[in-house]
Every structure is written in C-alpha cells, then in structure tokens.
C-alpha positions as CSV (number, residue, x, y, z in Angstrom):
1,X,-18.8,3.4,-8.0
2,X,-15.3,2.8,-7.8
3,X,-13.4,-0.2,-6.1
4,X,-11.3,-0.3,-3.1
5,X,-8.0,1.6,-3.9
6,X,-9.6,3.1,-7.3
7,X,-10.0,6.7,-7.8
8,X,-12.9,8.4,-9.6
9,X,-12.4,9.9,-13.3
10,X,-15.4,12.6,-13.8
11,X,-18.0,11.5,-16.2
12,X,-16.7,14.4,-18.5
13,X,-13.5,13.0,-19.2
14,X,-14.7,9.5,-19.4
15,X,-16.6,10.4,-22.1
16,X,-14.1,12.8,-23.3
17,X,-11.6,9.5,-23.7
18,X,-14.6,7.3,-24.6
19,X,-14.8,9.7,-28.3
20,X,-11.5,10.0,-28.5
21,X,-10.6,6.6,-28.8
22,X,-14.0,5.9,-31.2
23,X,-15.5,4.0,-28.4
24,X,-13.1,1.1,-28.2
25,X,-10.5,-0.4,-25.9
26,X,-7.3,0.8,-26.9
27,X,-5.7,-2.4,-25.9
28,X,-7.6,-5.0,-28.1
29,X,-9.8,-2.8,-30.2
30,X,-12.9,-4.5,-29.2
31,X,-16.1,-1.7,-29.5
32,X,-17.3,-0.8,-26.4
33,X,-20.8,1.3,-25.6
34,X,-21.9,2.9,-22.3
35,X,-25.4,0.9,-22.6
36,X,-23.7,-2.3,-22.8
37,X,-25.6,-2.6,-26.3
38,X,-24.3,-1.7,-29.8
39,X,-26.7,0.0,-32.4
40,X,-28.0,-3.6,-33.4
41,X,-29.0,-4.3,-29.7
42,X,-26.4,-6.8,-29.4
43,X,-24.1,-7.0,-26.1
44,X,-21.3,-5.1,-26.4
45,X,-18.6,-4.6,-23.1
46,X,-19.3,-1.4,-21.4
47,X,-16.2,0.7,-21.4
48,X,-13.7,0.9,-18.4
49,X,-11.3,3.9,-17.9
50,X,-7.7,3.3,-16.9
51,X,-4.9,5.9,-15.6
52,X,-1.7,5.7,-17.7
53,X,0.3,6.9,-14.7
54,X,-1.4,6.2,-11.8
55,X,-2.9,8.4,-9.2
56,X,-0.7,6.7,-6.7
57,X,2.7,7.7,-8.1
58,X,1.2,11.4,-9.2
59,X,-0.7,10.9,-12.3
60,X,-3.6,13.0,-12.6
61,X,-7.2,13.1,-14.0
62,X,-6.6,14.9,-17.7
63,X,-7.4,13.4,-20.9
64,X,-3.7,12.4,-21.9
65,X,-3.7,10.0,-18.9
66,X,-6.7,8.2,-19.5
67,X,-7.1,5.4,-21.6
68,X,-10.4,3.9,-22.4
69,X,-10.5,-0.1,-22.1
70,X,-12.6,-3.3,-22.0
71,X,-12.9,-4.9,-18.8
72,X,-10.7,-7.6,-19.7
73,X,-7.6,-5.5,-20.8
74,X,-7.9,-3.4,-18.0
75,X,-7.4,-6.4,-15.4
76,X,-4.8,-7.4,-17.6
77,X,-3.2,-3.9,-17.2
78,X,-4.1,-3.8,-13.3
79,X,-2.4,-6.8,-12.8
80,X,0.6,-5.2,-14.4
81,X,1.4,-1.9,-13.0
82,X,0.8,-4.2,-9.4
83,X,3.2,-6.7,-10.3
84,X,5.7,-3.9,-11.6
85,X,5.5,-2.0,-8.2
C-alpha cells in the first residue's frame, strides 16, 4: 500500500524496472529480491520503486521514470527532492 502523498506504480512496471536494473538499487547496488530472501535464504532488502520526476511536478508512471531502490537510498532520495522543493 502506498504512504501518505505516494502514488501507486503498477506491479507490471515494478517488475518491469526490478529486471531492468538486475534486481538491485541503482543507488548503492545492494541486491534486492521481492521475497525479502536471496537464493541462499538469506535476508536480502525487498526492493522499493522511486519516480525520477515526480508525479507532483508531472512525471509519469513509464519505465524511463522509475528507478528501482533499497529502502535506505530511497529515503535518502525522498529527503532530497523535499528539501530541493
């Protein structure tokens, strides 16, 4: 479910970005998996999906502006698109 103020990205193009970007964050690199496990069974980060131009200032939901992330880098990039409003 999405947050307050987030929109929703259809689980097509999530998983359309997920394979795109070899299912890791495109920030750090870290690998990512939707199960929150990695082939091993360890815990891995479950991926996050982040708008390169955001919906608020007319970005749209297509596969060039997504961006599959960790949860860490994507607060990181949250917290600056806010601050550079």
């Amino acid at each position: 479910m999405a947050g307050l103020g987030r929109s929703v990205i259809p689980a097509k193009l999530r998983r359309q970005a997920f394979y795109r970007d070899c299912g890791r964050c495109r920030r750090c690199g870290r690998k990512l998996s939707f199960s929150g496990r990695d082939a091993q069974g360890n815990r891995v980060s479950r991926p996050t999906f982040h708008h390169v131009v955001q919906k608020a200032d007319g970005g749209i939901n297509t596969l060039d502006n997504i961006l599959t992330l960790c949860p860490r880098c994507h607060r990181i990039v949250d917290g600056n698109d806010r601050r550079r409003r």
